[in-house]
C-alpha positions as CSV (number, residue, x, y, z in Angstrom):
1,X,-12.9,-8.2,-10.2
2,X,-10.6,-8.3,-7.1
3,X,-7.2,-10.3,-6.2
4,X,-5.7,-11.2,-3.6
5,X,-2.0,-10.1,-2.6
6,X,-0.6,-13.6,-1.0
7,X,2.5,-12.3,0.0
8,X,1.6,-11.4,3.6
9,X,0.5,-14.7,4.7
10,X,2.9,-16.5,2.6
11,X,5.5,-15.2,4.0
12,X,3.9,-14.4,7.6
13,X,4.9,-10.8,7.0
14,X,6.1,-8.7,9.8
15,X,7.4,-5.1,9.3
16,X,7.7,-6.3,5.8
17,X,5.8,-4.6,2.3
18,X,5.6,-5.2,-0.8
19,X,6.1,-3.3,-4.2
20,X,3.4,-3.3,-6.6
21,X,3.5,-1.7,-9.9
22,X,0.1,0.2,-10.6
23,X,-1.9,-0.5,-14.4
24,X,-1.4,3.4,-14.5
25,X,0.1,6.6,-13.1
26,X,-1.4,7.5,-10.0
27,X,-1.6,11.0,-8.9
28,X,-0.6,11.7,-5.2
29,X,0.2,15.3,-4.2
30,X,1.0,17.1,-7.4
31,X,3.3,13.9,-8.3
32,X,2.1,10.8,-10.1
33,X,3.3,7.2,-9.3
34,X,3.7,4.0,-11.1
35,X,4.1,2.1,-7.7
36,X,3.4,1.8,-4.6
37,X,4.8,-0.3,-1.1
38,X,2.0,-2.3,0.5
39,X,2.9,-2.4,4.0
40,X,2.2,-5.0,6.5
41,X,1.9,-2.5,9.2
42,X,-1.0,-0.9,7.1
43,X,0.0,1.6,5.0
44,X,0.1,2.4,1.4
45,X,3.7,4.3,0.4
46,X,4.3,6.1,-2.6
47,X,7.9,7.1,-1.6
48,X,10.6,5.5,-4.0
49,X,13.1,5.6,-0.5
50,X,10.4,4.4,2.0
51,X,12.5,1.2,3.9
52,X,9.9,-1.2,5.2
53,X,9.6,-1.5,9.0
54,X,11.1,1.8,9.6
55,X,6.9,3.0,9.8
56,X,5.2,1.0,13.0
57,X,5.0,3.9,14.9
58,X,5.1,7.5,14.3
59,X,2.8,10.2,14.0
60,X,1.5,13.2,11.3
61,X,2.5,15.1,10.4
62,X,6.1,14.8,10.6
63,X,9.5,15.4,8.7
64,X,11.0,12.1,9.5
65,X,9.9,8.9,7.4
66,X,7.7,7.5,5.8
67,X,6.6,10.0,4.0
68,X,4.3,10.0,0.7
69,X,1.6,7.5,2.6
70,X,-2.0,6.6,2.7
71,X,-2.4,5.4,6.3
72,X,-5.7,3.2,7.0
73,X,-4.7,0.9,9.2
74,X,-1.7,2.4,10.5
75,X,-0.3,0.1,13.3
76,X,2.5,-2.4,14.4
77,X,0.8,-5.5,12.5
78,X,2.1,-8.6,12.4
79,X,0.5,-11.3,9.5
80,X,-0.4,-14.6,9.9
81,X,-0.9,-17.3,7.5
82,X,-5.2,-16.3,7.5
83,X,-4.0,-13.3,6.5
84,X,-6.2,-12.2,3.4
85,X,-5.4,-9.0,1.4
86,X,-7.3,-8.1,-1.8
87,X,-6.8,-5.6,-4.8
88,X,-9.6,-5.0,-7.2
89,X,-11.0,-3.0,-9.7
90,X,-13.3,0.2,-9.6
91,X,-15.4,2.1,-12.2
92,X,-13.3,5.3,-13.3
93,X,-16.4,7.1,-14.7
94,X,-20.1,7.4,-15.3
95,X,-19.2,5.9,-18.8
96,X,-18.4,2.5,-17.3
97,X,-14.0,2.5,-17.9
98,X,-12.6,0.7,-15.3
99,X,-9.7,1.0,-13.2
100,X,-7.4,-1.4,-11.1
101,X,-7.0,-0.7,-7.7
C-alpha cells in the first residue's frame, strides 16, 4: 500500500520540506524519531532544528547543517506540478507485520 505526499507539486515546492509524523519511533543513530522533514532538495531529516532550504549544497561529512539526514537524491531540486512523491508500506518481518514507510 503506498501514498502519495502532494505537497511538493501542490505547492511547486522549492527549498521547501515537509514534516511528517512516522506510525512509529524510528531509530537513527542511537536516537529514535517520531518525525521526519521531507525535503524538496532530496533529503530525508531527522533533526528537530533542520531549517528547510538551508541544505541545497553542502558536502559530508561536515559540522555545519543539516545534520541527522538520509541523502538520496541530494541536490538543488526545484518541483513542478508533475511532481509525484510516494510513501508506502514494507514487511517488518518474515512473520508478515507490516510497517509504514
Amino acid at each position: 500500500v503506498s501514498f502519495e505526499l502532494t505537497y511538493f507539486a501542490e505547492n511547486l515546492a522549492d527549498d521547501d520540506a515537509q514534516l511528517i509524523e512516522l506510525p512509529f519511533p524510528f531509530p537513527f543513530f542511537g536516537q529514535f524519531f517520531h518525525r521526519l522533514h521531507i525535503s524538496s532538495n532530496g533529503l530525508l531529516v531527522f533533526d528537530p532544528l533542520y531549517t528547510p532550504g538551508a541544505d541545497s549544497s553542502g558536502y559530508i561529512p561536515s559540522a555545519s547543517a543539516p545534520n541527522g539526514f538520509v541523502a538520496p537524491f541530494w541536490d538543488d531540486l526545484v518541483c513542478s506540478s508533475i511532481t509525484r512523491i510516494s510513501a508506502g508500506q514494507l514487511p517488518s518481518s518474515l512473520d508478515g507485520g507490516v510497517q509504514t514507510m
